[in-house]
PASEBA-1860 file (N, C-alpha, C; in nm, 3 decimals):
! residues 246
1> XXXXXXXX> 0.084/-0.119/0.000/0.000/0.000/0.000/0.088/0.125/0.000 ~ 0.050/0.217/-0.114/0.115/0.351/-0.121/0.118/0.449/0.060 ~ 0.221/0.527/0.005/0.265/0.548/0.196/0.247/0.716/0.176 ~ 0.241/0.735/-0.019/0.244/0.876/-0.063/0.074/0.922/-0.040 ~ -0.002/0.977/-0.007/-0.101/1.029/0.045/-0.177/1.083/-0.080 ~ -0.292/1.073/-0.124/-0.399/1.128/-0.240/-0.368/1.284/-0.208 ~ -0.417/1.338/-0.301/-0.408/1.467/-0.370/-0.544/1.475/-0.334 ~ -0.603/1.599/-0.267/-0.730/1.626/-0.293/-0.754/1.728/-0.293
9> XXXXXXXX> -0.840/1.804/-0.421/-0.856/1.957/-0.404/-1.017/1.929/-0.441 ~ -1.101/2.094/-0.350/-1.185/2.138/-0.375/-1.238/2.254/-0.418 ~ -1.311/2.285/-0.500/-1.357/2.420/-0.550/-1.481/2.418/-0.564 ~ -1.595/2.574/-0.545/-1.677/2.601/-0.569/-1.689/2.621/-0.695 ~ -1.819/2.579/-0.778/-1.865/2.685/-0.921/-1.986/2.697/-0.921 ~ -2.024/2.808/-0.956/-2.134/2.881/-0.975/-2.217/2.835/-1.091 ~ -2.264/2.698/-1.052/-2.362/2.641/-1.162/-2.387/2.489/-1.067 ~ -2.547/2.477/-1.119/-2.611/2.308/-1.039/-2.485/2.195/-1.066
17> XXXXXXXX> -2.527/2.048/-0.997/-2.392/1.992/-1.053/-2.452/1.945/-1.138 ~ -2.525/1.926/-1.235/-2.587/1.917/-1.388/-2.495/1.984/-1.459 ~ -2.491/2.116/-1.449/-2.403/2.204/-1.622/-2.270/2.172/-1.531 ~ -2.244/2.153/-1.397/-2.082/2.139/-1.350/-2.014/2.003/-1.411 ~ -2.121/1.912/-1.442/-2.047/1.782/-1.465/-2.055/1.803/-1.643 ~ -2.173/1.841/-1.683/-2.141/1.874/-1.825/-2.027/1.925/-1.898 ~ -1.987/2.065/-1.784/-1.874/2.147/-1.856/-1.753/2.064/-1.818 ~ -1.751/2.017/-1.689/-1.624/1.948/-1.658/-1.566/1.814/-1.790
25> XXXXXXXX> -1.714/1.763/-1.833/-1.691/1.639/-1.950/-1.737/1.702/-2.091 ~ -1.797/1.721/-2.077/-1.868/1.727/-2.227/-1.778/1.842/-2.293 ~ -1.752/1.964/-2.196/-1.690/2.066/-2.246/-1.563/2.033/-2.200 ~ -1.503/1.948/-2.192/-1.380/1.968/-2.103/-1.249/2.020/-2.204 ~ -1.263/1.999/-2.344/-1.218/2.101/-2.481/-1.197/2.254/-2.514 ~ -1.294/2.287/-2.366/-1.316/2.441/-2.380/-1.213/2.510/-2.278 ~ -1.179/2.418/-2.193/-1.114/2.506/-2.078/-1.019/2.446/-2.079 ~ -0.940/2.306/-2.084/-0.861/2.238/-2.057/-0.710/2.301/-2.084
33> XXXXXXXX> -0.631/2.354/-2.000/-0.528/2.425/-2.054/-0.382/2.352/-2.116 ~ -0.406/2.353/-2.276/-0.331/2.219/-2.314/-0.212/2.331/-2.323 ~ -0.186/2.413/-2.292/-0.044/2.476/-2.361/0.047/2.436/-2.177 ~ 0.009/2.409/-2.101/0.035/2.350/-1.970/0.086/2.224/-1.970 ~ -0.059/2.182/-1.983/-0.050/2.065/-1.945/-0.157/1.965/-2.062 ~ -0.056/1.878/-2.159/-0.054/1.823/-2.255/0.064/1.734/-2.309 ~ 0.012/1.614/-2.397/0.132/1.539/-2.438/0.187/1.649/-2.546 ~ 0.150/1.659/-2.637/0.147/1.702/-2.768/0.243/1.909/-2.779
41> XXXXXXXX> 0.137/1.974/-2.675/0.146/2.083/-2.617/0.018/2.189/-2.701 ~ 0.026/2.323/-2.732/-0.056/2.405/-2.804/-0.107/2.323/-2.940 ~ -0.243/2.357/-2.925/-0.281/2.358/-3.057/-0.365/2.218/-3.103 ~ -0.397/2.127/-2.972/-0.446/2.020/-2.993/-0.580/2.063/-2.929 ~ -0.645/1.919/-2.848/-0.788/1.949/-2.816/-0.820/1.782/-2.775 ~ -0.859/1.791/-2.645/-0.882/1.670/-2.519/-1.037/1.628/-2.531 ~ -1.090/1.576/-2.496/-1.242/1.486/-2.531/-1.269/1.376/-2.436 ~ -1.365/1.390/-2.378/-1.424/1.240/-2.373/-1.459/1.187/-2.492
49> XXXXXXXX> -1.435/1.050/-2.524/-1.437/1.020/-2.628/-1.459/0.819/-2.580 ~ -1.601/0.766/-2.620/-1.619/0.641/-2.589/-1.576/0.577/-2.514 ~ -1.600/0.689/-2.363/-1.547/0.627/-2.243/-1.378/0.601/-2.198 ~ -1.299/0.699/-2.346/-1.147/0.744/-2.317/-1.185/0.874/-2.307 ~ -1.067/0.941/-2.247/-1.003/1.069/-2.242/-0.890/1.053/-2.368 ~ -0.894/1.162/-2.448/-0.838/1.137/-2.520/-0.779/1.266/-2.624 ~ -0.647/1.285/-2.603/-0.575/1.430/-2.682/-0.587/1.407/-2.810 ~ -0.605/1.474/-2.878/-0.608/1.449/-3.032/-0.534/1.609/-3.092
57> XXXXXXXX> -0.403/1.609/-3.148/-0.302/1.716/-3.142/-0.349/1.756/-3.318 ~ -0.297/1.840/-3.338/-0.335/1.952/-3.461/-0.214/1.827/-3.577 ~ -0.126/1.804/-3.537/-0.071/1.685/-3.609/-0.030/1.596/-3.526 ~ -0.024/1.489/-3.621/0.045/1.334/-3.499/-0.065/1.296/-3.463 ~ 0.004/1.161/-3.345/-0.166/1.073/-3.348/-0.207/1.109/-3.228 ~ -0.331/1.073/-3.253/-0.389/1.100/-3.047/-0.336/0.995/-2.987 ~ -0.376/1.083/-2.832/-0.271/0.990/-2.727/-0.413/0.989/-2.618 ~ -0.426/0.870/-2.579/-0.514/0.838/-2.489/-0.445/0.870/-2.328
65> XXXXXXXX> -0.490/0.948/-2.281/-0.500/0.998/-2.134/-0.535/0.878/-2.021 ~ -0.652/0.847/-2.044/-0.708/0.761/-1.951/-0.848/0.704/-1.999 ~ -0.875/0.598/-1.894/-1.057/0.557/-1.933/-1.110/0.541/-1.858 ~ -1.228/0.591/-1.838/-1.313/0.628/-1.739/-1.362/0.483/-1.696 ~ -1.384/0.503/-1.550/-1.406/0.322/-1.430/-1.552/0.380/-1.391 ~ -1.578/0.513/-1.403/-1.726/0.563/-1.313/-1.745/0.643/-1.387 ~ -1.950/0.678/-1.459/-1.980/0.764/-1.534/-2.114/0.797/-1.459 ~ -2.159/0.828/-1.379/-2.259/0.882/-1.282/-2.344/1.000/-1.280
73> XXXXXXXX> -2.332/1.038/-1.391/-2.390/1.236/-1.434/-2.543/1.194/-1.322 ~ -2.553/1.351/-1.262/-2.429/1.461/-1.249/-2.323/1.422/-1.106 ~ -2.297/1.317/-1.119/-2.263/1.345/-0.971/-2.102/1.307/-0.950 ~ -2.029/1.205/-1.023/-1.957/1.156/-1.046/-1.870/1.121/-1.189 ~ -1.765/1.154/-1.167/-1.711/1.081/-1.309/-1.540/1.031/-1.241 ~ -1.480/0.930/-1.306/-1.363/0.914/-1.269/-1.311/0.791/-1.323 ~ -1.183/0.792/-1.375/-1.136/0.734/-1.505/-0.910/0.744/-1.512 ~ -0.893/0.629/-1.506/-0.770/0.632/-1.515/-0.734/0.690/-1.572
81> XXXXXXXX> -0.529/0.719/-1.550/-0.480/0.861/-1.592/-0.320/0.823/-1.618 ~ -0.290/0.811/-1.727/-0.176/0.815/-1.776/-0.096/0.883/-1.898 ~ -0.121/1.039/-1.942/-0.102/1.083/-1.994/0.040/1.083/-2.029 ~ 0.097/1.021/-2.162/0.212/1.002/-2.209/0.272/0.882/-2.140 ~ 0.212/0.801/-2.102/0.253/0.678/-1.993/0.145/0.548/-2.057 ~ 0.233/0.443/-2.053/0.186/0.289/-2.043/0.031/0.330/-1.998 ~ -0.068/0.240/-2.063/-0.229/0.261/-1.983/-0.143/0.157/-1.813 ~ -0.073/0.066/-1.828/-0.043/-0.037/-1.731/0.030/0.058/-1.598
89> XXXXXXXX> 0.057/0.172/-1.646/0.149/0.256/-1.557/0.057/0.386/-1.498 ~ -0.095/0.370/-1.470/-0.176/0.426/-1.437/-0.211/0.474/-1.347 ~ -0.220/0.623/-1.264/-0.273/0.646/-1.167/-0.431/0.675/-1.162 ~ -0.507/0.707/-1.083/-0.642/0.747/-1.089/-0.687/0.872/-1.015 ~ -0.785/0.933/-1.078/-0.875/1.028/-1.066/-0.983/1.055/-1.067 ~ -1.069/1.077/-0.954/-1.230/1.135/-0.925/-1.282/1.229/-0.901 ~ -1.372/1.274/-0.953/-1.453/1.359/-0.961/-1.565/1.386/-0.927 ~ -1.595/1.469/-0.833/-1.760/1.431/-0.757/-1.827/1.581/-0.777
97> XXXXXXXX> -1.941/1.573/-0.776/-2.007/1.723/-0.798/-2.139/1.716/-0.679 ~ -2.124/1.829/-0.582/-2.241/1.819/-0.453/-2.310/1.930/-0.458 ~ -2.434/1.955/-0.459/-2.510/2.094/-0.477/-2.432/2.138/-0.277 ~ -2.434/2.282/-0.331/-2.403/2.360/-0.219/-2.469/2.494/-0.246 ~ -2.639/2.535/-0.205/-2.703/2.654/-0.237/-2.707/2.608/-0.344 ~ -2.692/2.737/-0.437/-2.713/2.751/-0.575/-2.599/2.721/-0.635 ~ -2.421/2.706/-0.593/-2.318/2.639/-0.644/-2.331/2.511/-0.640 ~ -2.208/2.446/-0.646/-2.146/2.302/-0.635/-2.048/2.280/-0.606
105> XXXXXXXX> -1.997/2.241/-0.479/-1.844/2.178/-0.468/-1.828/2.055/-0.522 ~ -1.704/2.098/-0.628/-1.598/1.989/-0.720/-1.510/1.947/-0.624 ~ -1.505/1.833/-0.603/-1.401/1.739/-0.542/-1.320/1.697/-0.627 ~ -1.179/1.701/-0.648/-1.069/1.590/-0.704/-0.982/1.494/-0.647 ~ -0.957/1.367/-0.620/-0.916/1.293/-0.546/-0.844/1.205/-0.693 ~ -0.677/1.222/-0.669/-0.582/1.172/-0.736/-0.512/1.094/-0.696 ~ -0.509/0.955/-0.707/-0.479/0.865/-0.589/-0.342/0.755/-0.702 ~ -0.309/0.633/-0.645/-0.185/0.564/-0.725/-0.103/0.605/-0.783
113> XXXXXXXX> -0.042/0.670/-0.670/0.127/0.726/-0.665/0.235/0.625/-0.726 ~ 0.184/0.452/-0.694/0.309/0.351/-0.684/0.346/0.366/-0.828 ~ 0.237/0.392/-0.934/0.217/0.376/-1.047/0.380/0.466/-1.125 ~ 0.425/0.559/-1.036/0.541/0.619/-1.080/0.644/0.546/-1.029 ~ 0.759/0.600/-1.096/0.877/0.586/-1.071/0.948/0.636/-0.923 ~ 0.940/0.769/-0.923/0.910/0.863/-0.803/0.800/0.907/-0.679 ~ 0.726/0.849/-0.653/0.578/0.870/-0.664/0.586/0.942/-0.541 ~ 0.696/0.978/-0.446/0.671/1.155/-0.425/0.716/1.221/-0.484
121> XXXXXXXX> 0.763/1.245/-0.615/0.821/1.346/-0.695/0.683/1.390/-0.791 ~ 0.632/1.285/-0.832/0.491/1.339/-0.921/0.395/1.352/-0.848 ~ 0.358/1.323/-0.710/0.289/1.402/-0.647/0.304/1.554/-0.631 ~ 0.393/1.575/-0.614/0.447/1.701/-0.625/0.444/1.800/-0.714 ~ 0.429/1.716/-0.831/0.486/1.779/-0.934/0.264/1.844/-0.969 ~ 0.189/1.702/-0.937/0.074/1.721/-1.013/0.025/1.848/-0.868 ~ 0.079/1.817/-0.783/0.035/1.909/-0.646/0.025/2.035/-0.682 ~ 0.093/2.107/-0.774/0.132/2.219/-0.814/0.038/2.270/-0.970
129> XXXXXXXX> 0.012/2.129/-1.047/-0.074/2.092/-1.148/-0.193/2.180/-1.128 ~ -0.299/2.074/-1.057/-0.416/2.018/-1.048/-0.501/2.168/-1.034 ~ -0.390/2.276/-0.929/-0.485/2.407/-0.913/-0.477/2.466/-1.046 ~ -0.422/2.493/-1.102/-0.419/2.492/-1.279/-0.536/2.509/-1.348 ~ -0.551/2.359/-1.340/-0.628/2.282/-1.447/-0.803/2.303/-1.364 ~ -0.773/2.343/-1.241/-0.928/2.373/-1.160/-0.992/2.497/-1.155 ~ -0.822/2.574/-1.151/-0.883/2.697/-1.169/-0.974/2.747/-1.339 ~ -0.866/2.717/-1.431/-0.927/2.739/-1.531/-1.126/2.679/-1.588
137> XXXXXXXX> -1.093/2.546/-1.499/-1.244/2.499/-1.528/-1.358/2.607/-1.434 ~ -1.304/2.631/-1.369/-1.398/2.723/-1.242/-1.455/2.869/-1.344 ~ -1.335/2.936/-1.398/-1.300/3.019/-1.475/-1.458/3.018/-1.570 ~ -1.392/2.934/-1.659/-1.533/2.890/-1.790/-1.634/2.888/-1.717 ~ -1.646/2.800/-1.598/-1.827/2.794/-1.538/-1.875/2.938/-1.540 ~ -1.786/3.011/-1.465/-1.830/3.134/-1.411/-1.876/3.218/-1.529 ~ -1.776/3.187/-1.660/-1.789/3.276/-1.755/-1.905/3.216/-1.886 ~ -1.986/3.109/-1.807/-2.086/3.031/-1.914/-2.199/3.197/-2.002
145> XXXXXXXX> -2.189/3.275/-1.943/-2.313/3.319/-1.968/-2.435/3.276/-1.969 ~ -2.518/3.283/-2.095/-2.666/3.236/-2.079/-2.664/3.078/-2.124 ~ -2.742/2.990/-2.128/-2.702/2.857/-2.121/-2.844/2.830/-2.248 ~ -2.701/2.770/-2.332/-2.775/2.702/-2.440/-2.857/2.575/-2.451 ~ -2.966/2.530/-2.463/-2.990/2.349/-2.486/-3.069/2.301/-2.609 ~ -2.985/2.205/-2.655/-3.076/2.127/-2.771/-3.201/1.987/-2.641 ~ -3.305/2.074/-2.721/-3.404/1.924/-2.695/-3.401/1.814/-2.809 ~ -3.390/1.708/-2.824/-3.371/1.597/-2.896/-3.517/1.497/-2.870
153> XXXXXXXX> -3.573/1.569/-2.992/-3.769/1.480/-2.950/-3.754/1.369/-3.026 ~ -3.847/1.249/-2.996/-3.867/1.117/-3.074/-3.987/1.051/-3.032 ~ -4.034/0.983/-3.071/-4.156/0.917/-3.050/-4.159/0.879/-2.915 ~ -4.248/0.923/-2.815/-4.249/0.880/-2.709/-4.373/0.739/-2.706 ~ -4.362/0.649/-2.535/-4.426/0.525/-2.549/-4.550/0.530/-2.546 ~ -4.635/0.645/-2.565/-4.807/0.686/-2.611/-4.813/0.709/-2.770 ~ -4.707/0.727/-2.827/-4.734/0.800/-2.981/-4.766/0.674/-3.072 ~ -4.812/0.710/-3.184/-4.887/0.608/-3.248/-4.783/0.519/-3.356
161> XXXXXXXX> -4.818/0.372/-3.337/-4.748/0.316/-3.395/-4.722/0.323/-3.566 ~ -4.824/0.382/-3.643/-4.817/0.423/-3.779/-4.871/0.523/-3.782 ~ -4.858/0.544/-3.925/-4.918/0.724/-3.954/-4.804/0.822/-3.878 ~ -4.816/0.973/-3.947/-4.755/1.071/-3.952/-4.768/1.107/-3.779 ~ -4.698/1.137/-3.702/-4.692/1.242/-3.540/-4.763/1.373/-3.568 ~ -4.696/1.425/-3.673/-4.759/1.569/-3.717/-4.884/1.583/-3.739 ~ -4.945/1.498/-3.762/-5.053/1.472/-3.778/-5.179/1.442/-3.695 ~ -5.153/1.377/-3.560/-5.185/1.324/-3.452/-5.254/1.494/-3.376
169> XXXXXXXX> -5.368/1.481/-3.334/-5.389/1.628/-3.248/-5.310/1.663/-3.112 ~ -5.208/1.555/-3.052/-5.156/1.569/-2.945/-5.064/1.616/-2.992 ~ -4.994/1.630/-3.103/-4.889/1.745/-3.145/-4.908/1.878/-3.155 ~ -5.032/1.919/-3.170/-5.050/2.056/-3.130/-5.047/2.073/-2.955 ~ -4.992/1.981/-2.905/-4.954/2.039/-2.761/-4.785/2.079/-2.765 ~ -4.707/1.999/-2.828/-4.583/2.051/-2.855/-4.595/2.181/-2.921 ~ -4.638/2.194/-3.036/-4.601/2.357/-3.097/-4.688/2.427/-2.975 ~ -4.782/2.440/-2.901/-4.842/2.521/-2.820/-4.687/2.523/-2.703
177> XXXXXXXX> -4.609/2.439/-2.661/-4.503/2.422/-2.583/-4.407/2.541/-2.687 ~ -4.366/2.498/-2.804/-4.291/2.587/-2.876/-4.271/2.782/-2.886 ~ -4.449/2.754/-2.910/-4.482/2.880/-2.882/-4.454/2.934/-2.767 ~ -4.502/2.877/-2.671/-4.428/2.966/-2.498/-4.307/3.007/-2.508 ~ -4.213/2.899/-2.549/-4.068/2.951/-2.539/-4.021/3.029/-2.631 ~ -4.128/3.061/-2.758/-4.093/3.200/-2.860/-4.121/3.334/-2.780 ~ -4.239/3.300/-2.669/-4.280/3.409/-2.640/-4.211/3.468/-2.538 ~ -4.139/3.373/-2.480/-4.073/3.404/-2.350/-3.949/3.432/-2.425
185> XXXXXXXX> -3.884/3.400/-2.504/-3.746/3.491/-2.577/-3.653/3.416/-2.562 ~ -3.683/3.223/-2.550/-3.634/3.151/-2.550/-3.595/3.042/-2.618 ~ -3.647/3.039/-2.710/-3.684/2.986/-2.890/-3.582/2.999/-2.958 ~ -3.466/2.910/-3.011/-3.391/2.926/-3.125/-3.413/2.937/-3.253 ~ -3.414/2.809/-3.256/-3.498/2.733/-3.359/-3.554/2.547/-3.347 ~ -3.615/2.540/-3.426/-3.658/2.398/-3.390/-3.736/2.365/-3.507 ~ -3.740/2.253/-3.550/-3.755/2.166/-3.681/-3.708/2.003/-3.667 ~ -3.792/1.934/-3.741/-3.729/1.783/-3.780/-3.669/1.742/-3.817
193> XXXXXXXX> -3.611/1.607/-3.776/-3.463/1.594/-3.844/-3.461/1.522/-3.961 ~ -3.440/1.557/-4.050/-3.446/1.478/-4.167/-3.420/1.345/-4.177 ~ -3.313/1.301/-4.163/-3.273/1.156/-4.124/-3.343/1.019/-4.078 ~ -3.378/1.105/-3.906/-3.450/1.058/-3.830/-3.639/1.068/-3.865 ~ -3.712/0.952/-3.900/-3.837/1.011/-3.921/-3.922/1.011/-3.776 ~ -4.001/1.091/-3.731/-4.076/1.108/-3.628/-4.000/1.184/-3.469 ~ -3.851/1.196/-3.526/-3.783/1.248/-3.435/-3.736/1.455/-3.480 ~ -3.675/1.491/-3.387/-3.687/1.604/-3.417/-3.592/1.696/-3.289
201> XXXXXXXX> -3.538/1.851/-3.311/-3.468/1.892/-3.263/-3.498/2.094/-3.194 ~ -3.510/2.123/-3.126/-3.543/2.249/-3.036/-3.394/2.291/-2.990 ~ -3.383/2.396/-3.011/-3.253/2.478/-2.929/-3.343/2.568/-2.825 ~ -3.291/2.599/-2.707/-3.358/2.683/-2.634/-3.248/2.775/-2.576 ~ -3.270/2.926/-2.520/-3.134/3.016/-2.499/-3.197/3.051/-2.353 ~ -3.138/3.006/-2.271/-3.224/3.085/-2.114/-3.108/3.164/-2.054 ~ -3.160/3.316/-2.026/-3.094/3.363/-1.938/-3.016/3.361/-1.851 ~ -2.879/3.342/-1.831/-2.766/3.336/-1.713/-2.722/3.171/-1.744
209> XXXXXXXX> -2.607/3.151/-1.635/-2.559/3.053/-1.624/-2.651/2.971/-1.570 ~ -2.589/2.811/-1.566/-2.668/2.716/-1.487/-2.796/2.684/-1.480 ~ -2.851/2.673/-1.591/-3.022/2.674/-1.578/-3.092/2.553/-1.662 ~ -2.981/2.446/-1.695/-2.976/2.319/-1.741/-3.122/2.224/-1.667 ~ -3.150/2.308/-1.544/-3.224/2.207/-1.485/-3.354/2.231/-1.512 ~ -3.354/2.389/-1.512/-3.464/2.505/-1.584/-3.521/2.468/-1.683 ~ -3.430/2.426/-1.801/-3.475/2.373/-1.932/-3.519/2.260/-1.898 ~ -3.430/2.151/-1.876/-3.518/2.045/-1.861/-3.640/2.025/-1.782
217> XXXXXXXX> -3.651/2.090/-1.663/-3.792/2.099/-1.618/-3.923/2.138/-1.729 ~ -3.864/2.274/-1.820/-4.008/2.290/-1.926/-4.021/2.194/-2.002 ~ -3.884/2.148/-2.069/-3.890/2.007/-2.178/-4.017/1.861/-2.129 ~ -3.979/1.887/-2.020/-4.022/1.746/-1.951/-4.120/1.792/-1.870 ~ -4.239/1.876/-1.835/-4.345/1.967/-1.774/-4.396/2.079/-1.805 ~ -4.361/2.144/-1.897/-4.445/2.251/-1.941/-4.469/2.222/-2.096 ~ -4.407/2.127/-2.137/-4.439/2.012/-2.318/-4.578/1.915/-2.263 ~ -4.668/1.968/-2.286/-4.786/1.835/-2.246/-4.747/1.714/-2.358
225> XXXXXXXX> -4.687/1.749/-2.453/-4.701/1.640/-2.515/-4.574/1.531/-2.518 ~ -4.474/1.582/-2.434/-4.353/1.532/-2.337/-4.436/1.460/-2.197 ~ -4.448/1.517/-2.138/-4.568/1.486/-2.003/-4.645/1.390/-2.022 ~ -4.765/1.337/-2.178/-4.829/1.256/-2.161/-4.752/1.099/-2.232 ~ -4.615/1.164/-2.261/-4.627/1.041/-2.328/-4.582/1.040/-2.483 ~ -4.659/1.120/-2.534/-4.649/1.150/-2.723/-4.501/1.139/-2.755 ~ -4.435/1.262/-2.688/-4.282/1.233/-2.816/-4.238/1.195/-2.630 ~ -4.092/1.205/-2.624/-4.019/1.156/-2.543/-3.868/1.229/-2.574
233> XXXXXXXX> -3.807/1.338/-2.455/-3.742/1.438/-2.524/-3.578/1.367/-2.436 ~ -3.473/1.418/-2.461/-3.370/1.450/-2.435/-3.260/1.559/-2.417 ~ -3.227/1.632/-2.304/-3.169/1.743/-2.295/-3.040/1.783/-2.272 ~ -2.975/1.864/-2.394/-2.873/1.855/-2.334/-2.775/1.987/-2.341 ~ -2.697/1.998/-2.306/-2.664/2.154/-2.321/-2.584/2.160/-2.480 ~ -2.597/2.300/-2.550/-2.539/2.312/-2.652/-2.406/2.367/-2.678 ~ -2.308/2.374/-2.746/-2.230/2.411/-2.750/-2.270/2.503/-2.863 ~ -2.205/2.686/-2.866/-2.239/2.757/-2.918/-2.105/2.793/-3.015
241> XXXXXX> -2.093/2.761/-3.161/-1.973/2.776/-3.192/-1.945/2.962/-3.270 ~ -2.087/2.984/-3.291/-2.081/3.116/-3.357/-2.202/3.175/-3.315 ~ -2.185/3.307/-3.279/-2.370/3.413/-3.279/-2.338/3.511/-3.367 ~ -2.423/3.562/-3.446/-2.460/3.700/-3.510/-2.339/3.791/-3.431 ~ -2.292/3.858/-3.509/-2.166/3.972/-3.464/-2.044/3.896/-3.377 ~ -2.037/3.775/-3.398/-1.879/3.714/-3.336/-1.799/3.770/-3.447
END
């Protein structure tokens, strides 16, 4: 048994642990400070990626980081860690997200020191790391602004087994849902997906950070036709790559 002691840091962010575990994974591309701390260095871009972590550099090949042992949204995530190292030469890392008020304390707990060569020297070394790489994520939460979400609709387990949805009179409870959120100034856009038949897609823009839970509450309660059954939605936050006057 290691004699070198876990790493543990905590930080507040100013968002539910819903958009905290989102931005921490889903976005973790946006904040991740690769000119730091990276195999490759500037100019690449980190991912969850099918349950790897995984660098993928502007040239050369990607280099797998680690793979996630726990996927728990929102509450948990945590996934081995060997960046530029043997997967066999692995330490580990967790991640916990706890509502506190209207924030969330992020826990990090960095544990299998033996896994080094030195393993009080890279404690040390990540000791000095980790506030880094926390601060900057704290950074982005704070700086989310208004919070984007795609709804992702599809036939829910009331909708009819043939014939058109659009067609059905319980779909005029969705566009009556649509309409609220045009009126309220929350309406992107929204349309069907071509591909997909009977399925379909809503962007919604709500005011301020952290309100992931906001949206999904109307998606899933103020949509009667989400509520009874008809379609059956999915929410998730959007990533915004361009607005009018960027």
């Amino acid at each position: 048994m290691s004699t070198v002691p876990p790493i543990r840091r905590e930080i507040l962010v100013d968002a539910d642990p819903a958009v905290a575990f989102e931005v921490f994974t889903a976005g973790i591309g946006r904040w991740w400070p690769m000119e730091e701390h990276s195999v490759h260095g500037k100019g690449g871009a980190v991912a969850f990626e099918d349950g790897r972590l995984v660098e993928r550099p502007a040239d050369g090949e990607a280099v797998v980081w680690g793979t996630v042992t726990r996927w728990e949204p929102p509450a948990t995530v945590a996934f081995t860690w060997h960046p530029g190292r043997p997967a066999e030469r692995a330490s580990y890392v967790a991640v916990t997200f706890g509502a506190e008020g209207s924030q969330t304390l992020v826990r990090l707990e960095h544990t299998g020191w033996d896994a080094f060569d030195d393993p009080a020297a890279a404690r040390a070394e990540y000791d000095h790391g980790w506030p880094l790489v926390l601060g900057r994520y704290q950074e982005h939460v704070g700086e989310a602004g208004d919070t984007w979400v795609a709804l992702l609709h599809r036939p829910g387990p009331a909708a009819p087994v043939s014939g058109s949805l659009f067609s059905d009179p319980r779909f005029g409870q969705h566009v009556a849902f649509l309409n609220r959120m045009h009126e309220a100034g929350y309406l992107v856009a929204a349309g069907p997906l071509t591909d997909a038949a009977g399925e379909g897609m809503t962007i919604l823009r709500l005011p301020g950070a952290g309100q992931l839970g906001e949206a999904t509450r109307l998606a899933t309660e103020d949509d009667a036709s989400v509520a009874g059954g008809f379609l059956a939605v999915t929410v998730r936050l959007w990533q915004v790559m361009m607005t009018a006057g960027s």
